[in-house]
C-alpha positions as CSV (number, residue, x, y, z in Angstrom):
1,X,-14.9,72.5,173.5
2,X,-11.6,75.1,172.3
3,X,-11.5,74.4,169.1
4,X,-7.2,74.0,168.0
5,X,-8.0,76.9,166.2
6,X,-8.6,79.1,168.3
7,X,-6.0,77.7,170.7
8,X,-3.1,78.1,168.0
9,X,-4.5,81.7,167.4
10,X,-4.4,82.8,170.6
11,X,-0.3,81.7,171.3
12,X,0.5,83.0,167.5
13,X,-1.5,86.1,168.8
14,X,0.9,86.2,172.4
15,X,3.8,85.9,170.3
16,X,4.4,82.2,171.5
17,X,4.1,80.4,168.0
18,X,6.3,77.3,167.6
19,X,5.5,74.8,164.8
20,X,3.4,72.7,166.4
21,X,1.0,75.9,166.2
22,X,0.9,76.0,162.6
23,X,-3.0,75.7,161.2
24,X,-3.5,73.4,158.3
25,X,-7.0,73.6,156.8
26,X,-8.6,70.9,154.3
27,X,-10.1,73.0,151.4
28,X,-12.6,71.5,149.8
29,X,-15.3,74.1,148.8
30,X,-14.1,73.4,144.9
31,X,-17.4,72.8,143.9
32,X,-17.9,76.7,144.2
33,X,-15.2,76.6,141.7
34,X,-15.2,73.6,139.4
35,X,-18.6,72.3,139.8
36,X,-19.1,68.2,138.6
37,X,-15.3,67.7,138.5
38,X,-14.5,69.4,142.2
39,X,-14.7,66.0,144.3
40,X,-12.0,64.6,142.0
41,X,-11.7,61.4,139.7
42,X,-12.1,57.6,140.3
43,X,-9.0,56.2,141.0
44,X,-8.4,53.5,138.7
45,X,-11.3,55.2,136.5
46,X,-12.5,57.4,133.7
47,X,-15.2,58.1,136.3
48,X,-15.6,61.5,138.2
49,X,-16.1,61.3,142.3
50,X,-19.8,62.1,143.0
51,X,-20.8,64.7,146.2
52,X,-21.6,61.7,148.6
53,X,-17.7,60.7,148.0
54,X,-17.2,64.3,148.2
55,X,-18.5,64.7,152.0
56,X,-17.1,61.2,153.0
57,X,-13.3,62.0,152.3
58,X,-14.2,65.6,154.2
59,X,-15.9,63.3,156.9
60,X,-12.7,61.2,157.0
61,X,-10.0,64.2,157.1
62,X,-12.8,65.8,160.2
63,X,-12.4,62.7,161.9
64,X,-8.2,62.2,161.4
65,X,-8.2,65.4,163.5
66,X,-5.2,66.0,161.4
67,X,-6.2,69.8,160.6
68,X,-7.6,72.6,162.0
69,X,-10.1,73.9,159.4
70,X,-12.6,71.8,156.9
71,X,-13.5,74.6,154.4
72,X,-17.0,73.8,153.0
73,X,-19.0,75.3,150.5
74,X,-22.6,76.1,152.3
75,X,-24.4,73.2,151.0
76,X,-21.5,70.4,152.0
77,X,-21.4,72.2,155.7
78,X,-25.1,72.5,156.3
79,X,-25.5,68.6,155.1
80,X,-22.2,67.5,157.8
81,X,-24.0,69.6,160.2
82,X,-26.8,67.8,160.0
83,X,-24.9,64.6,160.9
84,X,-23.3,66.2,163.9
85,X,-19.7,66.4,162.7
86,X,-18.4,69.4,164.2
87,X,-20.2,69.1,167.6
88,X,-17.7,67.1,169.3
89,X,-14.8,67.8,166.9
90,X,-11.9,70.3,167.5
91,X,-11.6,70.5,163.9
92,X,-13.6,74.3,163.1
93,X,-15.8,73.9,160.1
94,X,-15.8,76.8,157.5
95,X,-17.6,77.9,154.6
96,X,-16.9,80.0,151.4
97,X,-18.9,83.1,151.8
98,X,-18.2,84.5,147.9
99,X,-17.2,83.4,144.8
100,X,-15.5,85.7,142.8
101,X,-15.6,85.3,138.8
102,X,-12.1,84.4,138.5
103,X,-13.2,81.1,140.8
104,X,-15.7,80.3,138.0
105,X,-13.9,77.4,136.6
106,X,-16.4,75.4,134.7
107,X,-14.6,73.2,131.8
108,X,-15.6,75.2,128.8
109,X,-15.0,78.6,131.0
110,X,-13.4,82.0,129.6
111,X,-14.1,84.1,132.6
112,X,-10.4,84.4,133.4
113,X,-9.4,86.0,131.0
114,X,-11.6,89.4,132.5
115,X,-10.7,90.9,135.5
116,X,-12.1,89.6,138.8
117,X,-15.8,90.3,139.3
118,X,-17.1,90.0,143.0
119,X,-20.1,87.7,143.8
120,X,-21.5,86.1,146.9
121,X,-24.5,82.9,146.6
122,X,-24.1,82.0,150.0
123,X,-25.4,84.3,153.2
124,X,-24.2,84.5,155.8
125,X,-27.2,85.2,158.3
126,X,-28.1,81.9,156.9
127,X,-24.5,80.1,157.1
128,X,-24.0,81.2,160.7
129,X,-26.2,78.9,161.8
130,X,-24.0,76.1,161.0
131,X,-20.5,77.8,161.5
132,X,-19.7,81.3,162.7
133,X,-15.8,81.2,160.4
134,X,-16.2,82.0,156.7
135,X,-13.8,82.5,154.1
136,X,-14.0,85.9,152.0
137,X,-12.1,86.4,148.6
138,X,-10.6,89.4,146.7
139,X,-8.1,89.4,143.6
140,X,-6.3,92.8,143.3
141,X,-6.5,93.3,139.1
142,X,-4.3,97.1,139.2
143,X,-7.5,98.5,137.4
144,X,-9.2,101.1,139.7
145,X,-12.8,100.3,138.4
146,X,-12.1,96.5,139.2
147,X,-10.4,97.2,142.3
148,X,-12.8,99.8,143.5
149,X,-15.8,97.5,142.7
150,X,-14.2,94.8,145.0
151,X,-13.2,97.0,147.4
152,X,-16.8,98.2,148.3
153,X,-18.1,94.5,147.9
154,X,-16.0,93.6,150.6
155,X,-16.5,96.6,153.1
156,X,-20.7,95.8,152.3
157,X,-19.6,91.8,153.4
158,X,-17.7,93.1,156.7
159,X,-20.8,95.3,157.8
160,X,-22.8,92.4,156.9
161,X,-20.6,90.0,158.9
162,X,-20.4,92.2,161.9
163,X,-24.7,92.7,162.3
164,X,-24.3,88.5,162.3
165,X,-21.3,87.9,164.3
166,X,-19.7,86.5,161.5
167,X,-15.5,85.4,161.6
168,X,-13.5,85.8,158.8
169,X,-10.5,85.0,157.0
170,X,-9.1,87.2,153.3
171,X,-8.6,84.8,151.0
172,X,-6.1,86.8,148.3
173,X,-5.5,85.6,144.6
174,X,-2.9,86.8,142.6
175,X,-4.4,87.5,139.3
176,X,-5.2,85.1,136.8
177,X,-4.6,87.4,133.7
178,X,-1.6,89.4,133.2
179,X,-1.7,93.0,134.9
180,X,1.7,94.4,133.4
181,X,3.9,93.2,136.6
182,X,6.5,90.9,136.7
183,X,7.0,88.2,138.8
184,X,9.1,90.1,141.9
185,X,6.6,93.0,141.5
186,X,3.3,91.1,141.6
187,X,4.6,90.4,145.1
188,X,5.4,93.3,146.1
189,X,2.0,95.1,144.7
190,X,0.0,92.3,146.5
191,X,2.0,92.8,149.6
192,X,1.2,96.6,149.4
193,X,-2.6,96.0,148.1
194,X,-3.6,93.6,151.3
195,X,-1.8,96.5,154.0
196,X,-3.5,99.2,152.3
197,X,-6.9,97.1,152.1
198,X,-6.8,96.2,156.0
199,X,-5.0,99.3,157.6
200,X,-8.4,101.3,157.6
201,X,-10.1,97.9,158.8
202,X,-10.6,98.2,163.3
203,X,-10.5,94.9,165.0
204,X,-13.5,94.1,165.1
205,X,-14.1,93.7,161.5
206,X,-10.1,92.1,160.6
207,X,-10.1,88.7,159.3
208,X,-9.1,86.2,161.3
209,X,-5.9,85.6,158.8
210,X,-4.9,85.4,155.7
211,X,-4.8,83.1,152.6
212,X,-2.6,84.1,149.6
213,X,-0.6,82.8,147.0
214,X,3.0,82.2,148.2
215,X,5.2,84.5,145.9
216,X,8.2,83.9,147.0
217,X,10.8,83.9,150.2
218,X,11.5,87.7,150.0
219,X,7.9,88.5,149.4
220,X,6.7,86.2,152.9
221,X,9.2,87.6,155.5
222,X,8.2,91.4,154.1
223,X,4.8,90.5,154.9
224,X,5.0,88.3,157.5
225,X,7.1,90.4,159.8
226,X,5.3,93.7,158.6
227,X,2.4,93.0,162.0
228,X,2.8,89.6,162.7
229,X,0.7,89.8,165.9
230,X,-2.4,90.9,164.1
231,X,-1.6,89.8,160.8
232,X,-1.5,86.3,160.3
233,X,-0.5,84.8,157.1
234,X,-1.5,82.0,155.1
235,X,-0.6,80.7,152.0
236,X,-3.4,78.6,149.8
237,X,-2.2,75.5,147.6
238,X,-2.8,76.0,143.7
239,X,-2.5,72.9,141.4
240,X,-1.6,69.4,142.8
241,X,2.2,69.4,141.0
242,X,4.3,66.9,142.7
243,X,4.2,65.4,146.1
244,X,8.0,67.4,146.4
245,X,6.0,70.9,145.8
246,X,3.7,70.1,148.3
247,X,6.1,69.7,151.4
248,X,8.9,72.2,149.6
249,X,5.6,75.2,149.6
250,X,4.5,73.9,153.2
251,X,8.3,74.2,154.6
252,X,9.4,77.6,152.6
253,X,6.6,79.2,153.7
254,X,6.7,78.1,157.5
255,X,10.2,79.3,157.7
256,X,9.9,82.8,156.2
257,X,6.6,83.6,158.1
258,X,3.2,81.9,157.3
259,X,1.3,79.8,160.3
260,X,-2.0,78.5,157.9
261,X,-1.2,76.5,155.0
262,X,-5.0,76.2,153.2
263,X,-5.1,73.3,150.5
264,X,-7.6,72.0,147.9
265,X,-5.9,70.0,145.4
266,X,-2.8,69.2,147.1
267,X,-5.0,66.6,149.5
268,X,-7.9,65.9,147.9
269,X,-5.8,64.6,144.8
270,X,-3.4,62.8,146.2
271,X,-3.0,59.0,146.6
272,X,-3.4,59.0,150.6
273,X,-4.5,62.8,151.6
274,X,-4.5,61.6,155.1
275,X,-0.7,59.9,155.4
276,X,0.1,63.6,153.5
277,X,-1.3,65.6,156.4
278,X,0.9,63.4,158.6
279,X,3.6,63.8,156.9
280,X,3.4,67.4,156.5
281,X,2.9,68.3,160.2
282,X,6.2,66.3,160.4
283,X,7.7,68.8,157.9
284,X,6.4,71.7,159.1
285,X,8.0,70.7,162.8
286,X,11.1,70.2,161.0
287,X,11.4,66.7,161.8
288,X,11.9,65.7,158.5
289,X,13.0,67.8,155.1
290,X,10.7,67.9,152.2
291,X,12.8,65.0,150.3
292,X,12.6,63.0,153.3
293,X,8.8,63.4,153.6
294,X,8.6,62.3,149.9
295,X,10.4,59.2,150.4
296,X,8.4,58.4,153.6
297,X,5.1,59.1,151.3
298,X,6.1,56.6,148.8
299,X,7.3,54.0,151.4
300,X,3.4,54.3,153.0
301,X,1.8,53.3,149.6
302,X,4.1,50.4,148.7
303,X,3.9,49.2,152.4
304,X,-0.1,49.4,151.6
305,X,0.1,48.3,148.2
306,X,-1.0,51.7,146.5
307,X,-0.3,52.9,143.3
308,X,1.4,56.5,143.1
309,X,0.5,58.5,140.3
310,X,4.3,58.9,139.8
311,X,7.6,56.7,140.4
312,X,9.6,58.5,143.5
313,X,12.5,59.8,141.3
314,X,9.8,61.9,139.5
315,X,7.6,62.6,142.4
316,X,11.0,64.5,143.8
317,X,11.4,67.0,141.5
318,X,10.9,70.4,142.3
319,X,8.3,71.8,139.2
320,X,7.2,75.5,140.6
321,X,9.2,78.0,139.7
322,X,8.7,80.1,142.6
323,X,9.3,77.3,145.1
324,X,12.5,76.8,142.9
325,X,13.4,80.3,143.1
């Protein structure tokens, strides 16, 4: 079965990409992350979510066949393999292969405030077994020990990768912890840091595409349009903020040059994560504007009698600066 991953690849690849090509992945390998409090609270509850909930909402998205990718941690993909998920599913199933220190984010944690330290728990000799796509992370930090340690971590993974026939796609973070840059040249210095990274990197060992912080319009269409045959770009989510940031990041980032939108909290928070995956393929076609797509949202859950975590008016606002910007 061709996977709609591979299938929206190939035509981005050929230079045929129209929006109905754009790949939306469900990220929910936060327990490599957060731990207990990854799968989300109880609605209704003081009560955290427990991993059984965890796999079923990841079961439920699979089966929508709303997205393209369901990024796992190992353990959540080797026990959906199991139940035979993915066999007949177009949806491709992917797992974290590292997790960086500046991931660690255990309540209680202080690890961002060092620079990034690289780390892998899963293998992937073991992980290809269950799913041959995995999901490899770097933070550029502008400190040449840091960045050279992470650097040679991730030319060890690509070997590594290669001897097991390994995909993958480069997950970059901007930096948790201030690196002296301001907010137009973080951009540009993790525009510059990715190139550099990949331009001694042959085919066979490039990722797949990328996953990035969107930092701004300006920022996208330099990168974007630098290779956009061989370099695809992706943005990654960040905190749930409104229902309005969610389809305003989706939309900007469409229309100045990213084809993979990867979210975590933006779905697995919300009030209906599957009527927002609906909603946002309808944005992303530019069917609908981002204000529209909020109003639509809201009019699902009082039609099915759900409580939003905010009253329309508020859930319409704009609150990210860049996204603002």
């Amino acid at each position: 079965m061709i996977k709609t991953l591979d299938a929206k690849l190939a035509r981005i690849h050929a230079g045929k990409y129209t929006p109905k090509d754009f790949i939306i992945a469900d990220a929910k390998d936060g327990d490599m992350g957060f731990g207990t409090t990854a799968p989300g609270p109880v609605r209704g509850s003081d009560k955290l979510k427990n991993k059984t909930q965890y796999l079923e909402a990841m079961t439920a998205m699979t089966k929508s066949g709303l997205v393209d990718i369901m990024l796992m941690s190992a353990s959540s993909a080797e026990a959906l393999h199991e139940k035979k998920l993915f066999a007949k599913s177009k949806v491709t199933p992917a797992v974290r292969l590292n997790d960086t220190t500046d991931i660690w984010s255990q309540r209680g944690q202080n690890y961002k405030a060092d620079f990034s330290q690289p780390f892998r728990t899963a293998r992937p000799d073991k992980v290809k077994k269950i799913s041959d796509l995995g999901l490899y992370s770097v933070t550029f930090s502008n400190d040449v020990d840091a960045d050279l340690w992470s650097l040679e971590n991730y030319r060890q993974f690509r070997e590594e990768a290669t001897k097991t026939k390994m995909r993958h796609f480069f997950e970059v973070f901007n930096p948790a912890m201030d690196i002296g840059l301001s907010t137009a040249e973080l951009g540009h210095y993790i525009n510059d840091s990715i190139v550099r990274c990949l331009a001694g990197v042959m085919s066979a060992e490039q990722p797949l595409f990328l996953k990035m912080q969107y930092n701004g319009a300006a920022a996208m269409e330099e990168l974007a349009s630098y290779d956009p045959q061989r370099l695809v770009v992706g943005i990654l989510g960040g905190a749930k903020g409104t229902t309005r940031d969610t389809f305003e990041l989706v939309s900007q980032a469409e229309r100045h040059g990213a084809r993979v939108a990867l979210f975590g909290r933006k779905i697995n928070f919300a009030e209906a994560p599957l009527e927002l995956v609906r909603i946002m393929r309808l944005v992303i076609e530019r069917l609908i504007s981002p204000g529209e797509a909020v109003k639509m949202y809201h009019g699902y859950m009082v039609k099915n009698k759900m409580h939003p975590d905010r009253e329309v008016t508020e859930d319409m606002e704009i609150t990210d600066p860049v996204l603002k910007g």
